[in-house]
C-alpha positions as CSV (number, residue, x, y, z in Angstrom):
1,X,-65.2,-168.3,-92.5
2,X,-66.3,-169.9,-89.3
3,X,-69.3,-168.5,-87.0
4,X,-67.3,-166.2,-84.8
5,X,-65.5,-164.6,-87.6
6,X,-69.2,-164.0,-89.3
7,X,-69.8,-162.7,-85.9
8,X,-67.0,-160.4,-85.3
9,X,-67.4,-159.0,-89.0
10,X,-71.2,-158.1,-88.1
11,X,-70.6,-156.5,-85.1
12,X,-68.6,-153.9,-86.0
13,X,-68.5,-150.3,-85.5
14,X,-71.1,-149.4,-88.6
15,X,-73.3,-152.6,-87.4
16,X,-73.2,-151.5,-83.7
17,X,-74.3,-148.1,-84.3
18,X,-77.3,-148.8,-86.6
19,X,-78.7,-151.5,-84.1
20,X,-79.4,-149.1,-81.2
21,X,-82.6,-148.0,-83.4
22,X,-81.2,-144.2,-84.0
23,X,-81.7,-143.4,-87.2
24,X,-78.8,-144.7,-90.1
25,X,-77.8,-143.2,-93.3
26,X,-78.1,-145.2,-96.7
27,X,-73.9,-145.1,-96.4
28,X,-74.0,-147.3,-93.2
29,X,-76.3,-149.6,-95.7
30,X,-74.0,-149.5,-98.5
31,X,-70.5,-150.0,-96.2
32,X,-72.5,-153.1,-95.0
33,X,-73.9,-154.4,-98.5
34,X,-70.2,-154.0,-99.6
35,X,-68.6,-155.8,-96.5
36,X,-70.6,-158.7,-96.6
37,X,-70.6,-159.0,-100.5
38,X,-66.4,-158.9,-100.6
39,X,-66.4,-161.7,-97.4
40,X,-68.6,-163.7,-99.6
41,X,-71.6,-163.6,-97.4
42,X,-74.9,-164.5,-98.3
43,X,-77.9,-161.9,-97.1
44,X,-81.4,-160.8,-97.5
45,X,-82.3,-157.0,-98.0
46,X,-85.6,-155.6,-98.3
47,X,-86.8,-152.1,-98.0
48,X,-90.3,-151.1,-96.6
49,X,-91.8,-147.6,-97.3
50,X,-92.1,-145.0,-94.9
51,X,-95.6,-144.2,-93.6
52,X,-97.4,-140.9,-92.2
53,X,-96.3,-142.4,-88.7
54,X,-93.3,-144.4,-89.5
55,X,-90.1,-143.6,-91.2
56,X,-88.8,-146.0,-94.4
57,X,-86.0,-148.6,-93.4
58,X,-84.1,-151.4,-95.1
59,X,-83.5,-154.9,-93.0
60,X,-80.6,-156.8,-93.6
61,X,-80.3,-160.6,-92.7
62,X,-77.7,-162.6,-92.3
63,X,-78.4,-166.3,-91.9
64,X,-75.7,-168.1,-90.1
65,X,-77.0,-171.4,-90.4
66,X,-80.9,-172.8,-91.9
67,X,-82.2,-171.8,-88.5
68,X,-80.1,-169.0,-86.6
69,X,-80.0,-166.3,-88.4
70,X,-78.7,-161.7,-87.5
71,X,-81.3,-159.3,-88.7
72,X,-80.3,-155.5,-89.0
73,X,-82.6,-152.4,-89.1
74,X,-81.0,-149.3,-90.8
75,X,-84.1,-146.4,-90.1
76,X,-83.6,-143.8,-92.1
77,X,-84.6,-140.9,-91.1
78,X,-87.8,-138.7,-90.8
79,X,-87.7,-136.6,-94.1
80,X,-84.4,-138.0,-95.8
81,X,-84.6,-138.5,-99.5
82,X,-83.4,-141.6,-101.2
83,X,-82.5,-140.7,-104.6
């Protein structure tokens, strides 16, 4: 898979909509954790807590090469429940 394919297969529809910081459901994380794992593409995901002030979210990175790399921000939402 060359760089604009990787490209075209992050920017689509479930990737556009969780980058315009509104808030994303863990299914946008999971269709993305399972497009990226059946293309065979390598990523970082981590999950941070949310906070009195800030609501939890998981970042996704994709590194295209050792130094240019995508990173994603799915927000979940104020009171949703991750079970």
């Amino acid at each position: 898979m060359n760089d604009k394919e990787l490209l075209d297969l992050i920017l689509t529809d479930i990737h556009k909509s969780s980058c315009d910081l509104e808030a994303a459901n863990l299914a946008q994380v999971h269709a993305a954790i399972n497009t990226l794992t059946k293309a065979n593409i390598s990523f970082n995901l981590s999950f941070t807590q949310g906070t009195t002030t800030d609501p939890p979210y998981f970042t996704l990175t994709v590194n295209l090469t050792p130094t240019v790399g995508i990173t994603i921000t799915f927000q979940l939402g104020e009171g949703g429940f991750i079970i």
